[in-house]
DRENSE-765375 format. One record per residue: x, y, z of N, C-alpha, C in turn; residue number from 1. Coordinates in steps of 0.1 Angstrom, whole numbers, plus 5000, padded with zeros to 4 digits. Example, Ala and Ser with C-alpha at 12.3 -4.5 7.8 and 13.67 -1.06 7.14 Angstrom:
% DRENSE-765375
@n_xx: 5132, n_yy: 4943, n_zz: 5078, ca_xx: 5123, ca_yy: 4955, ca_zz: 5078, c_xx: 5132, c_yy: 4967, c_zz: 5078, seq: 1
@n_xx: 5128, n_yy: 4978, n_zz: 5071, ca_xx: 5137, ca_yy: 4989, ca_zz: 5071, c_xx: 5129, c_yy: 5000, c_zz: 5079, seq: 2
***
This chain:
% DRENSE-765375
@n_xx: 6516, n_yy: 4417, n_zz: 4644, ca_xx: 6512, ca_yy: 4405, ca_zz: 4652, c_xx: 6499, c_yy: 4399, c_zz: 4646, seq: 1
@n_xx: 6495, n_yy: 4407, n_zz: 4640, ca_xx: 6475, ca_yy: 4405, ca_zz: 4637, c_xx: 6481, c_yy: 4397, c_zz: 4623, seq: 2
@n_xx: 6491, n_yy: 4401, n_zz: 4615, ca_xx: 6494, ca_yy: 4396, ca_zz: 4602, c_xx: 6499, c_yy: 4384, c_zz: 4607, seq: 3
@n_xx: 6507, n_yy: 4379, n_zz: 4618, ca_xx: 6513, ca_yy: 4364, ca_zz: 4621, c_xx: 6500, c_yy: 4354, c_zz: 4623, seq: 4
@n_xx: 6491, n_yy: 4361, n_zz: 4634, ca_xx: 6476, ca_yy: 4354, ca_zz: 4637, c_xx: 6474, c_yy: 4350, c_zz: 4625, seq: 5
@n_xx: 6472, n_yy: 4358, n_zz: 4615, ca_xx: 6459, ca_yy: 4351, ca_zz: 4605, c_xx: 6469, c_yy: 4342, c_zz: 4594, seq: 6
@n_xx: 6481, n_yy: 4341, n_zz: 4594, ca_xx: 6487, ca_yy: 4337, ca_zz: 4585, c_xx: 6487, c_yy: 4316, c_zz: 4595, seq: 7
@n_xx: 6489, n_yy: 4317, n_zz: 4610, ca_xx: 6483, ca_yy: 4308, ca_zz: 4618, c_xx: 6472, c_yy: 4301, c_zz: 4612, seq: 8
@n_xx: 6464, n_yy: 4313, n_zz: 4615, ca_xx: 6448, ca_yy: 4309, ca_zz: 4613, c_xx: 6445, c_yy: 4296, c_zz: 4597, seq: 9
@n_xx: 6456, n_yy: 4308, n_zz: 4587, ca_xx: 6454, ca_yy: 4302, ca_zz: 4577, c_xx: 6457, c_yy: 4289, c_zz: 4575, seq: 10
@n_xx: 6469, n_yy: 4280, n_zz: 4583, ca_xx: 6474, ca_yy: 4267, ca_zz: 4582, c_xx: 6467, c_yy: 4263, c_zz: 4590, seq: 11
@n_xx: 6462, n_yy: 4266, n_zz: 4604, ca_xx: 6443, ca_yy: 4258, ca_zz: 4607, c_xx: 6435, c_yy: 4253, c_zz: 4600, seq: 12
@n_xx: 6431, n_yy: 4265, n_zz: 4591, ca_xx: 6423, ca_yy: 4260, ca_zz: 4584, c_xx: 6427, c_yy: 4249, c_zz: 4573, seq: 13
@n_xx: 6437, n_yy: 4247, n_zz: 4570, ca_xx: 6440, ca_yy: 4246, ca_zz: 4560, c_xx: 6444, c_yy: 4224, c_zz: 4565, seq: 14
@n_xx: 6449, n_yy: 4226, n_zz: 4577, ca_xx: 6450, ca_yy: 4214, ca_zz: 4585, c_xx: 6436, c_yy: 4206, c_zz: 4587, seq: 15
@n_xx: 6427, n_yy: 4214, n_zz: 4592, ca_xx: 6412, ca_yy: 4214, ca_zz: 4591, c_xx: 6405, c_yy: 4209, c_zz: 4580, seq: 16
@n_xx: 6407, n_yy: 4214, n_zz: 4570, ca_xx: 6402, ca_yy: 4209, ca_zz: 4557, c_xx: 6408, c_yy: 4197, c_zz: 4554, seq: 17
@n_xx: 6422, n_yy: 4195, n_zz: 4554, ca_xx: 6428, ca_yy: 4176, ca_zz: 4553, c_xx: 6421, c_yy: 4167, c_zz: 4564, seq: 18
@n_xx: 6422, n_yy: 4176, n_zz: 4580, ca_xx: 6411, ca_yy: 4165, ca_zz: 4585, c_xx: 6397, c_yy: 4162, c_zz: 4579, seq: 19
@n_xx: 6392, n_yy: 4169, n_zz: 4575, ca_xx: 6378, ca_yy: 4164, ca_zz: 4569, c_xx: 6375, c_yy: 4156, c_zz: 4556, seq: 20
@n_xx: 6389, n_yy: 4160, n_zz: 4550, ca_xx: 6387, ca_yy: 4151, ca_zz: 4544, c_xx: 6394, c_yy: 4136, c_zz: 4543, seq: 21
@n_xx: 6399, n_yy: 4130, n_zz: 4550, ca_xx: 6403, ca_yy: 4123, ca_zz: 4558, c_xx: 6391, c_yy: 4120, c_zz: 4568, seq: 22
@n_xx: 6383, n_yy: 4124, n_zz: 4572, ca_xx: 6371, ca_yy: 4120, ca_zz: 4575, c_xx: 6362, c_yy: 4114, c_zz: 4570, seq: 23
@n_xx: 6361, n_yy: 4125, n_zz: 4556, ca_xx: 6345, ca_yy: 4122, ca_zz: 4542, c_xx: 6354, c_yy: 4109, c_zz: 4536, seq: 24
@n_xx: 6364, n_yy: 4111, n_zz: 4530, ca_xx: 6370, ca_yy: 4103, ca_zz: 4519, c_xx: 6376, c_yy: 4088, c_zz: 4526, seq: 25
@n_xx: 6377, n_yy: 4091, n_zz: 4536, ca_xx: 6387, ca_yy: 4078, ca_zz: 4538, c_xx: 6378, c_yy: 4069, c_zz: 4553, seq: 26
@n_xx: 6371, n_yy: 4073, n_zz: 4557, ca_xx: 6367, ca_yy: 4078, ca_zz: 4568, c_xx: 6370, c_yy: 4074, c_zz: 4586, seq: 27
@n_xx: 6382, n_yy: 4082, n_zz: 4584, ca_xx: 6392, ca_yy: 4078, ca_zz: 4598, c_xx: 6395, c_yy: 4091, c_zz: 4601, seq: 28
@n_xx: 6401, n_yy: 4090, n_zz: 4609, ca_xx: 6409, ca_yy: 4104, ca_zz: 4616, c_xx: 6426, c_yy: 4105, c_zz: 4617, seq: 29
@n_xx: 6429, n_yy: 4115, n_zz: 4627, ca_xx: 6444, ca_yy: 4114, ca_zz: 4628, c_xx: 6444, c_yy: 4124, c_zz: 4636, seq: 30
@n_xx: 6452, n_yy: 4116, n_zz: 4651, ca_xx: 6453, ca_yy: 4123, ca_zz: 4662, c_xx: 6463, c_yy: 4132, c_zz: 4661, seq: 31
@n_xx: 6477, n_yy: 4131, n_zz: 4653, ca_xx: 6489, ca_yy: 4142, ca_zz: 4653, c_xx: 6482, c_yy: 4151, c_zz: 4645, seq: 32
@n_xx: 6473, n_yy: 4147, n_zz: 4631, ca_xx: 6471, ca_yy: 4163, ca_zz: 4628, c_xx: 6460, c_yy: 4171, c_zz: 4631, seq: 33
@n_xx: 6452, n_yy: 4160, n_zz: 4643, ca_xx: 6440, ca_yy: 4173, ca_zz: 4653, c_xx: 6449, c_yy: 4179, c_zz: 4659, seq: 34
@n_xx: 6457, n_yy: 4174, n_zz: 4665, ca_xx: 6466, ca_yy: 4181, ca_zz: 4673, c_xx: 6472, c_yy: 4195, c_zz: 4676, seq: 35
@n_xx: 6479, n_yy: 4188, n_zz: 4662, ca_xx: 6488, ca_yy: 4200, ca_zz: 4650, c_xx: 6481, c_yy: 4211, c_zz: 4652, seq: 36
@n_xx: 6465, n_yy: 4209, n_zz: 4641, ca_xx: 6452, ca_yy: 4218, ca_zz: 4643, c_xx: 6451, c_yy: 4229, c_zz: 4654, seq: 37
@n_xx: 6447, n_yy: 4224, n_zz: 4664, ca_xx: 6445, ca_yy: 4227, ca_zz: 4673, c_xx: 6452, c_yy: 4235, c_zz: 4681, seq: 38
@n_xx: 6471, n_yy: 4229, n_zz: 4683, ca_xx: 6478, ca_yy: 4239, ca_zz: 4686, c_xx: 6480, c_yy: 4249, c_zz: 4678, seq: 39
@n_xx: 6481, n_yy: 4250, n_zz: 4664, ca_xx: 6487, ca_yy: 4263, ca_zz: 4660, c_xx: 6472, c_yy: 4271, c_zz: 4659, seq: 40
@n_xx: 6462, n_yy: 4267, n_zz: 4660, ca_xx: 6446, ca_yy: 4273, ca_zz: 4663, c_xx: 6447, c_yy: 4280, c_zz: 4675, seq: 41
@n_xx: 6457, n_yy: 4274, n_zz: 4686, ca_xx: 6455, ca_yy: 4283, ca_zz: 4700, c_xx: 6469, c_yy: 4293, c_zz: 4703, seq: 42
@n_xx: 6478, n_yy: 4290, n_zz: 4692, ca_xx: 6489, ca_yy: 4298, ca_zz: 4691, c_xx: 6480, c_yy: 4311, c_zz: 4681, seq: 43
@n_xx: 6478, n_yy: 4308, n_zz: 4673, ca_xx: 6469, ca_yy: 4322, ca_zz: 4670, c_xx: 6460, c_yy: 4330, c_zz: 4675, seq: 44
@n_xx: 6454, n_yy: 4320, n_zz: 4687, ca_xx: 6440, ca_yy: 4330, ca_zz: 4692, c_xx: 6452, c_yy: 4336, c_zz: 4704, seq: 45
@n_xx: 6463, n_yy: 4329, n_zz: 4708, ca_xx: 6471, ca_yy: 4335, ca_zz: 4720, c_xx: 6475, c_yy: 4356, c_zz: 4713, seq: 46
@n_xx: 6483, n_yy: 4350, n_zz: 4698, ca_xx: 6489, ca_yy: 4361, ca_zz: 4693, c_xx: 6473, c_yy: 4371, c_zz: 4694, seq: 47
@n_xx: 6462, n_yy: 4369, n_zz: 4689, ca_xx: 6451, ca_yy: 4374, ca_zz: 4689, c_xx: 6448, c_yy: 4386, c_zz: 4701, seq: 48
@n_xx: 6447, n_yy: 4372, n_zz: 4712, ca_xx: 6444, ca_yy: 4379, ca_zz: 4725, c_xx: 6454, c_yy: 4390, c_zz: 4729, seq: 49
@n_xx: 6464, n_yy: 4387, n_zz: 4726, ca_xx: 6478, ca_yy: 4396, ca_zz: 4729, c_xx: 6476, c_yy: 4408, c_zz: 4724, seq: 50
@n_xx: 6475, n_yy: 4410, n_zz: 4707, ca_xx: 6471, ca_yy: 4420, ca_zz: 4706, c_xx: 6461, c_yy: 4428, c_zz: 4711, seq: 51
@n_xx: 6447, n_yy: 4420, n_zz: 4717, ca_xx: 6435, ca_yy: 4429, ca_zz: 4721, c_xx: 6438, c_yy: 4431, c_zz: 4733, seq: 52
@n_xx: 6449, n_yy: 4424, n_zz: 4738, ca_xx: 6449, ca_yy: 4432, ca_zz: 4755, c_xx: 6457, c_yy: 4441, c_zz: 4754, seq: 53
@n_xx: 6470, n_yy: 4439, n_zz: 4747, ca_xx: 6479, ca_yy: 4452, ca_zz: 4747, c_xx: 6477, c_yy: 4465, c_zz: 4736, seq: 54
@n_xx: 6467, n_yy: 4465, n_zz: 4728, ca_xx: 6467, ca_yy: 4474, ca_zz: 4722, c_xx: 6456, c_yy: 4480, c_zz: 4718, seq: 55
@n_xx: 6459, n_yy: 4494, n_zz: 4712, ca_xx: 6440, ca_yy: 4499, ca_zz: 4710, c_xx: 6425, c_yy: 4487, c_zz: 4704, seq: 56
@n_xx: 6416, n_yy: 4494, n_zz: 4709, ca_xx: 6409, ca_yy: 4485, ca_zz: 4707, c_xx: 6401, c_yy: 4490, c_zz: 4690, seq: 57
@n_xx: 6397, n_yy: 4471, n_zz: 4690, ca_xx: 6391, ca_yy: 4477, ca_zz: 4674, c_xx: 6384, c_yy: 4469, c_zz: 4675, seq: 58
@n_xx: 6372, n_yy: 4467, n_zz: 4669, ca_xx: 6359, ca_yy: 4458, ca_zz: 4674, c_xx: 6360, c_yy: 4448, c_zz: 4663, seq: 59
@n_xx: 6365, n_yy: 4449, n_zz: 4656, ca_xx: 6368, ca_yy: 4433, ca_zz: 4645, c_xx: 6371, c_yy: 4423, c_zz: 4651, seq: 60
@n_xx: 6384, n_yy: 4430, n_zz: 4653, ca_xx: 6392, ca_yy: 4417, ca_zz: 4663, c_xx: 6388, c_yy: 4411, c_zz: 4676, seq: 61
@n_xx: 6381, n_yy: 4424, n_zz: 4676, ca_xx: 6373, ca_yy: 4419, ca_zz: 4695, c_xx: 6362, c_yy: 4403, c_zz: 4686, seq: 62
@n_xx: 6354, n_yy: 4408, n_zz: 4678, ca_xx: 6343, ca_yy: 4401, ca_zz: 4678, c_xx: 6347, c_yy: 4387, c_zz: 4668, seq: 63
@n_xx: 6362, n_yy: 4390, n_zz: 4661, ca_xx: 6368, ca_yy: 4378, ca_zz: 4658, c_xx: 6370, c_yy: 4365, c_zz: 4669, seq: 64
@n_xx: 6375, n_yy: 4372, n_zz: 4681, ca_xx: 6380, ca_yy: 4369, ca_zz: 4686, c_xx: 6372, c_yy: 4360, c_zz: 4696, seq: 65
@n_xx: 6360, n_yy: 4365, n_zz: 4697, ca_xx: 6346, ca_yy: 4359, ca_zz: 4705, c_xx: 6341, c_yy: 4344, c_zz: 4695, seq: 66
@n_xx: 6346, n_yy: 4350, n_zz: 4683, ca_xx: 6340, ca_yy: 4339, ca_zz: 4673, c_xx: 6353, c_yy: 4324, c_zz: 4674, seq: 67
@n_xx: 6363, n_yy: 4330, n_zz: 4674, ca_xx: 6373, ca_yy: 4322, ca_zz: 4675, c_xx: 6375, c_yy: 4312, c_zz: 4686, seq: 68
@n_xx: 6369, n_yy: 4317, n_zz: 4700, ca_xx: 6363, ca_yy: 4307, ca_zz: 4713, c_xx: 6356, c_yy: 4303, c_zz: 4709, seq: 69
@n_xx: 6344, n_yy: 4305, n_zz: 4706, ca_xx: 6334, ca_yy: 4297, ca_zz: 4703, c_xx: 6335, c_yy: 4284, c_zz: 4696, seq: 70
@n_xx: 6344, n_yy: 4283, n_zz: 4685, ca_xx: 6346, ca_yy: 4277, ca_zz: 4677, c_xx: 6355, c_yy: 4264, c_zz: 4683, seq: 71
@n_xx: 6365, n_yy: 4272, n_zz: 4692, ca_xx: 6374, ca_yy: 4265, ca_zz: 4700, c_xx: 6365, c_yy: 4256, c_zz: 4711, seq: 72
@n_xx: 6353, n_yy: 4261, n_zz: 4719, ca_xx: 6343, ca_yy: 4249, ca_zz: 4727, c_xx: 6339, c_yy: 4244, c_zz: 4715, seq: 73
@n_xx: 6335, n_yy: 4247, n_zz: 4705, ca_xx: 6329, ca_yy: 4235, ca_zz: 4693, c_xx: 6343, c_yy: 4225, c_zz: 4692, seq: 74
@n_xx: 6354, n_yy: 4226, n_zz: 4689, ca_xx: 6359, ca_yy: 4220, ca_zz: 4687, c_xx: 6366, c_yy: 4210, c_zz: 4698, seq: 75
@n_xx: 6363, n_yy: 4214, n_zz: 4714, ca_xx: 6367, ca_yy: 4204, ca_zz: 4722, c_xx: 6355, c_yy: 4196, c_zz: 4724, seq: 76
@n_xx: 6341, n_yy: 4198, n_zz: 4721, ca_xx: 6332, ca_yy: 4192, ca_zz: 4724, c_xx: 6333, c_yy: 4182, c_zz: 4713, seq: 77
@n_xx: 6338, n_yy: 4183, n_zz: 4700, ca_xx: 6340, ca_yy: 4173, ca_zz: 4688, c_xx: 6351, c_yy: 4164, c_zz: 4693, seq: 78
@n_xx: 6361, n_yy: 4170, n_zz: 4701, ca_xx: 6374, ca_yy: 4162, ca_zz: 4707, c_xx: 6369, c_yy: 4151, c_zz: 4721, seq: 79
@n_xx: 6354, n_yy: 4155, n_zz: 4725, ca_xx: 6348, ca_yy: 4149, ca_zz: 4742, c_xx: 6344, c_yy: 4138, c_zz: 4733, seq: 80
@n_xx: 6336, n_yy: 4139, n_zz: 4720, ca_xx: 6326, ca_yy: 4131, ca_zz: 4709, c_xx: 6339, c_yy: 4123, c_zz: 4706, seq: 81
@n_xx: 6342, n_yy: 4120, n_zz: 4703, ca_xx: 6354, ca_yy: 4118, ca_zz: 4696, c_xx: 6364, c_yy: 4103, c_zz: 4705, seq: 82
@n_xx: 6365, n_yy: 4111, n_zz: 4716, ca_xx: 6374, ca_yy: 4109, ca_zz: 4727, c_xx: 6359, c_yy: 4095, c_zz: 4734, seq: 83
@n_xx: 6349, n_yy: 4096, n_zz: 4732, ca_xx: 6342, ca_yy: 4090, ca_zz: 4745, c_xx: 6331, c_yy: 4081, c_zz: 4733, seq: 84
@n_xx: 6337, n_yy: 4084, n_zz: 4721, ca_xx: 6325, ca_yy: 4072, ca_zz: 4712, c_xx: 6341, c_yy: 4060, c_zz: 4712, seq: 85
@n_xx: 6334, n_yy: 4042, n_zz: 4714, ca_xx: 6342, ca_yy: 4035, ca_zz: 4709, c_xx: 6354, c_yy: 4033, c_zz: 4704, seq: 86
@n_xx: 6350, n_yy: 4034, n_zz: 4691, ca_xx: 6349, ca_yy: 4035, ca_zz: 4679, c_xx: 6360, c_yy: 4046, c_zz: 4675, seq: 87
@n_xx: 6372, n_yy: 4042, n_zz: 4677, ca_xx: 6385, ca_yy: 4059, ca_zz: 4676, c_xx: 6382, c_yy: 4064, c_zz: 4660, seq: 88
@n_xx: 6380, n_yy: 4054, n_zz: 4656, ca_xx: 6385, ca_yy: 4055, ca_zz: 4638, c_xx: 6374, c_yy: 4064, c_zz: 4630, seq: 89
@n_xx: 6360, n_yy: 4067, n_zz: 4640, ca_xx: 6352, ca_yy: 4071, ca_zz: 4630, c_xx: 6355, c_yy: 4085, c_zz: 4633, seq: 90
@n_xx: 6346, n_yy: 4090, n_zz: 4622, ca_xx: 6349, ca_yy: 4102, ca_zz: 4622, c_xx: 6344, c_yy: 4108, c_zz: 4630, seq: 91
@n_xx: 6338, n_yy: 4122, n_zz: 4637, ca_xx: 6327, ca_yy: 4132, ca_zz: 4640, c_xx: 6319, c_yy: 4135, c_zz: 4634, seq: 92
@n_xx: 6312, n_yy: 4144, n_zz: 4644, ca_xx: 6292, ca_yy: 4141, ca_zz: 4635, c_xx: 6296, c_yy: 4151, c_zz: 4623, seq: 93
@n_xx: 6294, n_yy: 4152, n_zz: 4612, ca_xx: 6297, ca_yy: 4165, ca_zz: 4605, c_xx: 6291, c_yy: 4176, c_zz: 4602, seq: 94
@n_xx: 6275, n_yy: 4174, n_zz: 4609, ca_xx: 6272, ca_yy: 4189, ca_zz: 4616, c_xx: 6282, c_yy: 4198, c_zz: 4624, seq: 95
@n_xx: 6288, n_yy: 4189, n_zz: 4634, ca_xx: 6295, ca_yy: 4197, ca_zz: 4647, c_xx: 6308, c_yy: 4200, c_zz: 4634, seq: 96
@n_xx: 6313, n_yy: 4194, n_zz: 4629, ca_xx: 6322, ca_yy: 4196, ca_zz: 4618, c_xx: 6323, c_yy: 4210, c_zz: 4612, seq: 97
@n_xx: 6309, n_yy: 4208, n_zz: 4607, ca_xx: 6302, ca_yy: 4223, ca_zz: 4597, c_xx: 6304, c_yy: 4234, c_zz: 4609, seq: 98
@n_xx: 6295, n_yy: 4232, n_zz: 4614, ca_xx: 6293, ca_yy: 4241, ca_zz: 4626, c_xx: 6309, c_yy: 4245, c_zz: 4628, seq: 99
@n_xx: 6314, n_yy: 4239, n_zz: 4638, ca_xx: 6330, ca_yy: 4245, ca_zz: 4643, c_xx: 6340, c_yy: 4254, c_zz: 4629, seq: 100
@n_xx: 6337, n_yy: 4250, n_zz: 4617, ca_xx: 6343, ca_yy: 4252, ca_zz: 4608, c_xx: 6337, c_yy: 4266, c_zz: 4602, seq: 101
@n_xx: 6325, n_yy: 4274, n_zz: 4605, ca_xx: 6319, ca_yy: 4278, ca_zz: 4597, c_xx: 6317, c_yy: 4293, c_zz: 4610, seq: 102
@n_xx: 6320, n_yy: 4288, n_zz: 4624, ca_xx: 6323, ca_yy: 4300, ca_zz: 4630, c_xx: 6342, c_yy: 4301, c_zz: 4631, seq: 103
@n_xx: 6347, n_yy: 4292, n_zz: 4628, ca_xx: 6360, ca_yy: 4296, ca_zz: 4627, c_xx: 6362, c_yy: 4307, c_zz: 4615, seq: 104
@n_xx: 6356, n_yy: 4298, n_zz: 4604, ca_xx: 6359, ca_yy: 4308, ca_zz: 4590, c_xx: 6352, c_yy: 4321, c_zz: 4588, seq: 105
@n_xx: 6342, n_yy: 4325, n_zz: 4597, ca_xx: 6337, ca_yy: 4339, ca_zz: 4596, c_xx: 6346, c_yy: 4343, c_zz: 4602, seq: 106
@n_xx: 6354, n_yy: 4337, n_zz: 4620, ca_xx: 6363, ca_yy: 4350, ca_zz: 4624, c_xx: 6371, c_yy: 4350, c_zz: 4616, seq: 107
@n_xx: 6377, n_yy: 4343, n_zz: 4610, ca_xx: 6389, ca_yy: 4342, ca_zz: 4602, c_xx: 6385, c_yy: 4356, c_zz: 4593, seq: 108
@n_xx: 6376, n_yy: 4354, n_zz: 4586, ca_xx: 6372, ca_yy: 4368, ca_zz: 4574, c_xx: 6370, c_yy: 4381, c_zz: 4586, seq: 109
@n_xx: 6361, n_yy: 4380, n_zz: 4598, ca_xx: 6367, ca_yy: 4395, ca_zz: 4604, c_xx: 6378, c_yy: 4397, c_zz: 4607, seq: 110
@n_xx: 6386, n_yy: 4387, n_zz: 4610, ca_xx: 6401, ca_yy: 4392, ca_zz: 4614, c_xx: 6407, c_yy: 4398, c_zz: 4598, seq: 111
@n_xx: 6403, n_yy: 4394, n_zz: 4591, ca_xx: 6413, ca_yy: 4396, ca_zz: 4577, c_xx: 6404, c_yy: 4411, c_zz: 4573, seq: 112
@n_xx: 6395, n_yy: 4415, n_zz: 4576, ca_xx: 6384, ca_yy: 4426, ca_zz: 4576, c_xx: 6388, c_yy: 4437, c_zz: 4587, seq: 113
@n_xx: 6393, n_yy: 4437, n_zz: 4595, ca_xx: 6400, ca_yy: 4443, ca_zz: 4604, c_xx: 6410, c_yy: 4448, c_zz: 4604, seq: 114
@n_xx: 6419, n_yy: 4440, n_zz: 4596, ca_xx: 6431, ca_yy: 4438, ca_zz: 4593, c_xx: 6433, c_yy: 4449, c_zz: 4582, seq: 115
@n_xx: 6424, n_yy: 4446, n_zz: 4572, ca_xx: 6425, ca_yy: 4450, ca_zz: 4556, c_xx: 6418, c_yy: 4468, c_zz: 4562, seq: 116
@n_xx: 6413, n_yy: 4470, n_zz: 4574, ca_xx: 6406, ca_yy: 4483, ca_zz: 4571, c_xx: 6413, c_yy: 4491, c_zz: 4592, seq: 117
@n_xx: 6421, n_yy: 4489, n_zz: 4588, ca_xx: 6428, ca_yy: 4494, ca_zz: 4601, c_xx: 6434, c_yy: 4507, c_zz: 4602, seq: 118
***
């Protein structure tokens, strides 16, 4: 189950990175692939949670998993930004960008660290 999460995780990120650039490069957005993003972002933290409620505990995943919320309020507060500037077409600040992106990609490396030493 931890192997389906991160393989998740990985087309997040990977959706993630086209939105930004689609942000930098073009600089607009796209509501179907935040979306996209986002859902299979919470289909992973679901398989995640699943694992840490139903099974031994291992503190990777726990603390992936703290990082992976976090990441998730960064990224609805970019969706409040987003949602409540004018302006649909611009992008997000790309601190909050960095930021959201930068605690996702550490849990991502504990999960795969946990994963790799289990």
């Amino acid at each position: 189950m931890i192997l389906a999460a991160i393989v998740l995780f990985c087309l997040a990120v990977s959706l993630g990175l086209w939105l930004v650039v689609l942000g930098v490069r073009h600089r607009r957005g796209s509501r179907a692939l935040a979306a996209a993003h986002a859902g299979i972002a919470l289909l992973g933290l679901g398989l995640l949670g699943r694992q840490i409620f139903g099974g031994p505990v291992h503190m990777l995943y726990n603390d992936a998993a703290l990082l992976f919320v976090l990441a998730l309020a960064g990224g609805l507060v970019l969706l409040g930004l987003r949602l409540g500037n004018r302006e649909h077409r611009s992008p997000p600040p790309m601190m909050g960008v960095s930021l959201h992106a930068a605690m996702a990609l550490s849990a991502l490396l504990l999960l795969v660290l946990g994963y790799a030493h289990r």
